[in-house]
Structures are given as C-alpha cells and as structure tokens.
C-alpha positions in Angstrom: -100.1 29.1 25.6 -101.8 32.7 26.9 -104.2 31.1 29.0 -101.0 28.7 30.8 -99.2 31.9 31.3 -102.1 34.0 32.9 -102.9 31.1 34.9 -99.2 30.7 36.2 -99.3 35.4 36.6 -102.5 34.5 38.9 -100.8 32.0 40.8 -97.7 34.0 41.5 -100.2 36.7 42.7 -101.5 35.0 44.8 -98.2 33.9 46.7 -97.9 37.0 47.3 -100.1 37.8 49.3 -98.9 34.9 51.7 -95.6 36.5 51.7 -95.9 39.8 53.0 -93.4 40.1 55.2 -90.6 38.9 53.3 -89.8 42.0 51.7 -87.3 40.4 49.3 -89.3 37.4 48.4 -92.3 39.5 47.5 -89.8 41.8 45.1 -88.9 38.7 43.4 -92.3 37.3 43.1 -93.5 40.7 42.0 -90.7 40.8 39.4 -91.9 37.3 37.5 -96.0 38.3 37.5 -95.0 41.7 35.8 -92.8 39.2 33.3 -95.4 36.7 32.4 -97.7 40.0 32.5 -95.6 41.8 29.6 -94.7 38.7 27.9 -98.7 38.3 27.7 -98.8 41.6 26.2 -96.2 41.3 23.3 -98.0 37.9 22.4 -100.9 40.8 21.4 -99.1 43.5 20.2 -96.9 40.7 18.1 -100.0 40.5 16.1 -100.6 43.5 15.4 -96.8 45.0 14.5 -97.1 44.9 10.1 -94.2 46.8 10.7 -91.8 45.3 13.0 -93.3 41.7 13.6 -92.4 38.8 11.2 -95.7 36.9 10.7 -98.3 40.0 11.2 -102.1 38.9 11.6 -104.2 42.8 12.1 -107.0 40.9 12.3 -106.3 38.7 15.3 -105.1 41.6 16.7 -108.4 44.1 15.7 -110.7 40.9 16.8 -108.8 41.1 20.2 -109.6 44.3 21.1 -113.3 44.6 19.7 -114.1 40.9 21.6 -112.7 42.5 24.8 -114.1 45.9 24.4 -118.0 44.0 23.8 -117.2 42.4 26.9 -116.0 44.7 29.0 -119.4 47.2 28.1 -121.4 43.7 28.4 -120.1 43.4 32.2 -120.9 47.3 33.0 -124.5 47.4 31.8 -125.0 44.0 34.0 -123.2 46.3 37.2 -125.8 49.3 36.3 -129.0 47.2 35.7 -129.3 45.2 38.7 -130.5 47.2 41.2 -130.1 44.7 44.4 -126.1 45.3 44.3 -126.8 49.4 43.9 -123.7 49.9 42.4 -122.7 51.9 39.5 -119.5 51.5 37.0 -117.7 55.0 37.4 -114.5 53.9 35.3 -114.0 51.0 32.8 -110.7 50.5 30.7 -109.3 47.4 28.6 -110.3 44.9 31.1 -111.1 45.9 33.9 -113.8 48.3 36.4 -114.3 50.5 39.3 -117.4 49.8 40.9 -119.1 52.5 42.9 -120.8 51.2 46.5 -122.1 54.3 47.1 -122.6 54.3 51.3 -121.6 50.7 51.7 -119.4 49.0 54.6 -116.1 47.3 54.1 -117.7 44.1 54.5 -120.9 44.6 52.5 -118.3 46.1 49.4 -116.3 42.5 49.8 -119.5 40.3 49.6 -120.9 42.1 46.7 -118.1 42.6 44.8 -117.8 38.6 45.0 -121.4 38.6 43.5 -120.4 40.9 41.2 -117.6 39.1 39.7 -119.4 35.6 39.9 -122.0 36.9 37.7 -120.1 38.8 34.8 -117.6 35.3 34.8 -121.3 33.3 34.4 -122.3 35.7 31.3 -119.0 34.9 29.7 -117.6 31.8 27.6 -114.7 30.3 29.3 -111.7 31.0 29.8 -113.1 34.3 30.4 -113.4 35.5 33.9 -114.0 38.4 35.9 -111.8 38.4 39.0 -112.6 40.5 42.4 -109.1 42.4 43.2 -109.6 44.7 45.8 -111.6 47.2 47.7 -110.6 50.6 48.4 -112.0 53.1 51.2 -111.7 55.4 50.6 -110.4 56.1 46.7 -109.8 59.6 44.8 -110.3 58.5 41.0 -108.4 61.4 39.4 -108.4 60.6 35.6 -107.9 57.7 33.2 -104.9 55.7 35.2 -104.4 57.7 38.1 -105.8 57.1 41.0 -105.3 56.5 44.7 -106.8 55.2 47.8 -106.5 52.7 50.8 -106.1 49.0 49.4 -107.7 46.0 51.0 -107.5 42.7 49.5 -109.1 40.7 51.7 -111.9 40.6 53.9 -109.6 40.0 57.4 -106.9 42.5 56.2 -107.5 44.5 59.3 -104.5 47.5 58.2 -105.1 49.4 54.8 -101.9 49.5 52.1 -101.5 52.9 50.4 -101.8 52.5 46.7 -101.6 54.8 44.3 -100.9 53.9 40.4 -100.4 57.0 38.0 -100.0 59.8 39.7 -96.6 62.2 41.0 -96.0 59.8 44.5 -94.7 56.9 42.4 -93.3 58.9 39.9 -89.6 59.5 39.4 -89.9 63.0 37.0 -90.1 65.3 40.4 -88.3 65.8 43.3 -88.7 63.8 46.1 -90.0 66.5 48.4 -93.4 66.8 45.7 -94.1 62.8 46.5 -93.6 63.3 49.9 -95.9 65.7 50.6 -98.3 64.6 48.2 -98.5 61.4 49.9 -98.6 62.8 53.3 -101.4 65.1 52.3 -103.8 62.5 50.3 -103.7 59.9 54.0 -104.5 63.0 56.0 -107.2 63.7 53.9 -108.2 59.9 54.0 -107.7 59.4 57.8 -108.8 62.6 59.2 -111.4 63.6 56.6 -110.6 67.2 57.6 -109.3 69.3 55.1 -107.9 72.3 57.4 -105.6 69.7 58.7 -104.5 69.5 54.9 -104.1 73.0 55.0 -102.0 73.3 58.0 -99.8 70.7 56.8 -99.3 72.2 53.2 -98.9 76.2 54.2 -96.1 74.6 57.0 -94.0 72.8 54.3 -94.8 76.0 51.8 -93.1 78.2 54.7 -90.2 75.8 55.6 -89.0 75.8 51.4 -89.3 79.6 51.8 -87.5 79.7 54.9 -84.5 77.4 53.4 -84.9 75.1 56.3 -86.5 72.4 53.7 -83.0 69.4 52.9 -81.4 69.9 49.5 -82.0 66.3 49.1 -85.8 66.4 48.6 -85.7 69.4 46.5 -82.8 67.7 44.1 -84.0 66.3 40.8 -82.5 63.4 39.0 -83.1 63.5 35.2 -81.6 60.9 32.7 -78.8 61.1 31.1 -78.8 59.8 27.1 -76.2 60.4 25.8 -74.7 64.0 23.7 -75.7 62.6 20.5 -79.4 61.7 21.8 -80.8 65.4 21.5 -81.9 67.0 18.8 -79.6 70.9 18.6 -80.5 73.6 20.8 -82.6 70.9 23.4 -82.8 73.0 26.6 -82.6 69.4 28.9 -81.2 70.2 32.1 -78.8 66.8 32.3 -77.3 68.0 29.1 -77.4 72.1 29.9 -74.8 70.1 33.0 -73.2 68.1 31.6 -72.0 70.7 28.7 -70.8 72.8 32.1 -69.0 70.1 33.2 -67.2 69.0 30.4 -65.7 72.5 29.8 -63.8 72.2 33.2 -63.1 68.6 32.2 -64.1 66.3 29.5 -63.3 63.2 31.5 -66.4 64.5 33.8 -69.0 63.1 31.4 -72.1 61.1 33.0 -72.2 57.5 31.5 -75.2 57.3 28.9 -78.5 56.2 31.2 -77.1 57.6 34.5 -79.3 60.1 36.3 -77.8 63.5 36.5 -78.8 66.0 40.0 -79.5 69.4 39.7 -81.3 72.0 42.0 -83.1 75.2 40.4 -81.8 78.8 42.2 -82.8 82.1 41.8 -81.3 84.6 39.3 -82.8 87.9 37.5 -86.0 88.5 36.4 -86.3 87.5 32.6 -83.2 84.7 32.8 -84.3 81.6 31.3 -85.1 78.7 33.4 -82.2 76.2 31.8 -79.6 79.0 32.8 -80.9 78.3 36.6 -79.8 74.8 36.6 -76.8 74.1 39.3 -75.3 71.3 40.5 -76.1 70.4 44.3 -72.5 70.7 45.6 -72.1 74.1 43.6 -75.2 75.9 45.6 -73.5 74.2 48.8 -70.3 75.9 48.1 -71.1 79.2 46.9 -73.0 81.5 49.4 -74.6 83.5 46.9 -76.5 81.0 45.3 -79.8 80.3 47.1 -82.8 77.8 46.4 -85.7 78.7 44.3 -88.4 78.4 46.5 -90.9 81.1 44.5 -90.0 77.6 41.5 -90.3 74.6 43.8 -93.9 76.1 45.2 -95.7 77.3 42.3 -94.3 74.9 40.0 -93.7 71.6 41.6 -95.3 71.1 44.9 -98.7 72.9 44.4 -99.6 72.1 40.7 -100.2 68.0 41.9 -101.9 68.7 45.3 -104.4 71.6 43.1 -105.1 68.4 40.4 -106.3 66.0 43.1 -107.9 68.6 46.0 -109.8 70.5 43.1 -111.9 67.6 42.8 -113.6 68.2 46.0 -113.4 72.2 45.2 -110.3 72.9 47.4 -107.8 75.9 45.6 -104.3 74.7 46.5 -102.9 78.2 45.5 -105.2 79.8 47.8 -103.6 78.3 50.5 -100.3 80.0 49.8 -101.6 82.8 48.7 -103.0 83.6 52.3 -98.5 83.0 54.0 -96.9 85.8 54.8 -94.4 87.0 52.5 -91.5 86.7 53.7 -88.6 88.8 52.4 -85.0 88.6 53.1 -82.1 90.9 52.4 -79.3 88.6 51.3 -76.5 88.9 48.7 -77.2 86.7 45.4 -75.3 87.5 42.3 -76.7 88.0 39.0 -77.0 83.8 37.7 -77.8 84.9 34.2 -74.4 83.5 32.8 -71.4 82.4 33.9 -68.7 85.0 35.6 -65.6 86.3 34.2 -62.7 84.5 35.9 -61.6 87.3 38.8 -64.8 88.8 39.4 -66.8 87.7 42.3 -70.7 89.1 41.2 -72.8 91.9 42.0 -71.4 94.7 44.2 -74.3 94.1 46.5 -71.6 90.9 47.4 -69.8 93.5 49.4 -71.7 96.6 50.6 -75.8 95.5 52.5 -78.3 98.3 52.2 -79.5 101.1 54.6 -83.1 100.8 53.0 -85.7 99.1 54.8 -86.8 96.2 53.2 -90.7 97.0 54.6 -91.3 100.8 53.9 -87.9 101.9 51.9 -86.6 104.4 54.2 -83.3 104.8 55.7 -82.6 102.6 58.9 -79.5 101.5 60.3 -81.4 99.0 62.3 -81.8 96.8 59.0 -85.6 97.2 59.3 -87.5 100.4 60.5 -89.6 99.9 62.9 -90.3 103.3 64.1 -92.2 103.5 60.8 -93.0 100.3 60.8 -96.5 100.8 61.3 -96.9 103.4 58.9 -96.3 100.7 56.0 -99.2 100.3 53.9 -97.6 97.1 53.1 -97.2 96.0 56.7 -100.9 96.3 56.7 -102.6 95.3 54.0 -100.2 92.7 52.8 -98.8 91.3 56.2 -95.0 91.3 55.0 -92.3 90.0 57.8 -89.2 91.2 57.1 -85.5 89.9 58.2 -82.2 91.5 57.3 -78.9 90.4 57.8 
C-alpha cells in the first residue's frame, strides 16, 4: 500500500514539472503530492501512537526509523569515501542529503549527482531508492530545515527558481515588509556576489521605515485569532490584547475563531509594555498622534533574520544601521501607555511645539539652530540630522 502511494506522489511530481506554466494546474497537482505525502506519513506515525492509535505496533514504528537511519549513514559514508566524485555530505536528515561539489559546474553537479544516486539505490534492497532532486547554485544552508538557494531541476533549465524552505520569506509569523526584504537581499547576494550592494539595499529600506515613507501594509501583522476561551489568563497575545479593545466599544465586533487579526506596533513612553503598543491599522491612520515604531520594526523584525543568515559569512547586520544617521523629528505623540479619559486629547505637547533645538538644546525660533549648529558635539561626533515641524 506505501510503496503504491509513493509511487503515484513521484508520478504527480513529476507532472509537474511539465506544467509550469499553468499556475493553477500546478496548485492542484502540488495539493494531491503533499496529500499522498502526509497520508504516507500517518501510515508511520499510526504505528507508533499507543496513545491515540487503535492497533499500536512501537516496534514497527522503532524498526522504521532505525532501518532508515542505518541507511541513510550507509549512503553518506559511500558520498565521503569515494574520492572520484569529491564530494562531501554537509547535512543529512530522515531521508535525505546535501551533497557538497565543492568548485564544480552546473553540469558537472547534474552528472554526478546522477552517479551519486545510482550507486546508493545499487547498495540498497528494493524498493529502496535514492532519487537526484535538484541542484542548487548557489545555496546558504542556515540550520537544520532552513535553507535557501537558486533551484534547478534539470540539466536544460536555463532560469534558476528561488527556493527557500524554513526560513522568515515563506513564513507567515512576520510582516510582509521582513520577507520582502529578506528575499530581496539573499538574490542580491546570490546574483551580484557583492555584499556592499547588500548594504546599500538594507541601510535604504532601514532609512525609508525611519522616515515613515515605508506602506502600512508591509509593516502590518496578521496573528490568529483562537478563540477567548483558547488562552490561558493574563496571555499577553496581541489578537486577543484587540480584540478585548474592540469588544468594549462593541461586543458584536468579535473576530470569528481562526480569522487573522491586523495590528501595527507604535511608539509610546519609555518603560510601557510592548502589548500596550498594539493598534489597529485604521486607528494609527486616523489619529495623528500615533506614529509607527520604526526603532521596533528595525531592531526587532527586519534585522534579527538578515544578521542569522549574513553572519554566516561574518557580515554584522546591526553594524550596518548602526553607521545611518539618526534621524530625529519633533512631532506631537501622546503618552500610549493606556487608554485616555473620554474629553482629553493627550499630552500638552498636542498643542504648544518647542523653542528648543532638537540638535544642541538651545533656544531657536527657527525650529533648529543653526547658528550653533556647528558648535554641537553631537552634530559631530554622532552625525544627527534634524527636522522640526
């Protein structure tokens, strides 16, 4: 029964690579090989579940893993000892290997890795087979599951497809802008090969979030929601932190249970917890006074991916933004610590601007000083541009 339905995954594989422009058909045929994959999978775990499962067998299931496990280190000490394919195994999980052509062409990777897999298939006992997938050039093998890299899967495949299993670009925890310019970053690393292009491209995305000119849209998060009676007391989950908001105006305003809630992240005063910056989209629209938290999206979300990939080839992310400009503007943002008695409208900084420079302190009525401008240790040292309204 296994071996029908991993021949019939195979087969609907390999339709699909005859179908490439029918972006629809190759959904649907990508739909049923992930079925007949996961119904492959229960088959396994069936065995294995003395809890849940009716007819348990741990041994089946124990055998299962040690046979494939033998197998598997069987296949990568064949890879490492024969020295006419000069390859080495640099990651091997489960079932499967990434082989390491250390200065090889795209051809020469294709003809050997055909060698390769018709010699571990005749070490093995049928139906076990080793199967050639792909080649990638170039690849960044990050950790255990994550990894990226330009795909081919044939030897005439003359453009490359971006794939990337594991890591934040096809994840849906973040915010589209993170995946965005994580992906941009990784194929300019891969088509360029020159990292101060990287550079360029990250510190001008840092700039335009701290400028505000970055869309609410790609700096909006969409968590799920799971219902009220899903979290435990006192959860600090931003979906529910909304949705308790929400159903204080009106109770009819509660999400449906699985629905994915927006929110943005703003700034408020120092010490404020980070669940008590959580806003609706159309609320920072609205109010004036509410304004994106760039310092958060930066340091937090953006940088923190592109530091766990480019620190592989010794590249500090956060040295990148350190070296921007800090850019500092005078605007009128109301304490978000809590919600505002009905009838007041914030801060009395909503209704009177400053006379103090923002640079050097001093009195101006020019909104920054720059007869004393270059007197500013900080307009030295630090390089600070300042605006005022």
């Amino acid at each position: 029964m296994l071996e029908e339905i991993l021949s019939t995954r195979i087969m609907v594989k390999q339709s699909m690579k005859s179908y490439r422009q029918d972006k629809a058909l190759m959904r649907l045929l990508d739909a049923r090989q992930l079925g007949l994959k996961l119904i492959a999978n229960v088959t396994f775990g069936y065995t294995s579940a003395n809890y849940s499962g009716r007819m348990p067998s741990v041994e089946v299931g124990d055998s299962i893993v040690h046979k494939a496990r033998e197998t598997l280190e069987r296949a990568i000490k064949l890879v490492n000892d024969t020295k006419k394919w000069g390859a080495r195994v640099v990651y091997g999980d489960t079932d499967s290997m990434f082989v390491l052509l250390k200065g090889a062409t795209k051809e020469q990777a294709f003809k050997i890795g055909h060698e390769i897999a018709e010699a571990v298939t005749a070490t093995n006992p049928k139906p076990v087979k080793l199967k050639f997938e792909k080649v990638y050039l170039p690849c960044v093998l990050q950790t255990k599951k994550r990894y990226v890299g330009y795909m081919y899967e044939s030897l005439d495949q003359k453009e490359p497809v971006f794939d990337a299993k594991g890591i934040e670009t096809v994840r849906r925890d973040g915010c589209p802008a993170v995946s965005k310019i994580l992906e941009r970053s990784i194929k300019l690393l891969f088509e360029t090969r020159d990292i101060s292009q990287v550079k360029q491209f990250v510190q001008r995305q840092c700039v335009k979030v701290l400028d505000g000119r970055a869309s609410m849209q790609d700096l909006t998060f969409a968590k799920e929601y799971r219902g009220s009676g899903s979290y435990r007391p006192g959860a600090c989950v931003p979906a529910l932190e909304l949705t308790r908001r929400m159903m204080a105006y009106d109770r009819r305003l509660e999400p449906r249970v699985g629905e994915r809630v927006p929110y943005v992240i703003v700034y408020g005063m120092p010490g404020v917890p980070l669940i008590q910056l959580v806003r609706r989209p159309m609320e920072v629209l609205l109010d004036p006074s509410l304004r994106l938290n760039a310092t958060y999206y930066i340091t937090k979300q953006i940088l923190p991916p592109l530091g766990r990939l480019f620190q592989l080839i010794g590249v500090d992310v956060f040295g990148w933004y350190q070296e921007l400009p800090r850019i500092q503007k005078a605007s009128c943002s109301s304490a978000v610590g809590g919600e505002e008695p009905a009838g007041r409208k914030g801060t009395i900084s909503q209704y009177f601007t400053t006379l103090h420079c923002p640079v050097c302190d001093e009195l101006t009525q020019l909104g920054v000083n720059y007869k004393s401008s270059y007197r500013c240790k900080h307009m030295e040292v630090n390089n600070v541009h300042a605006s005022a309204g």
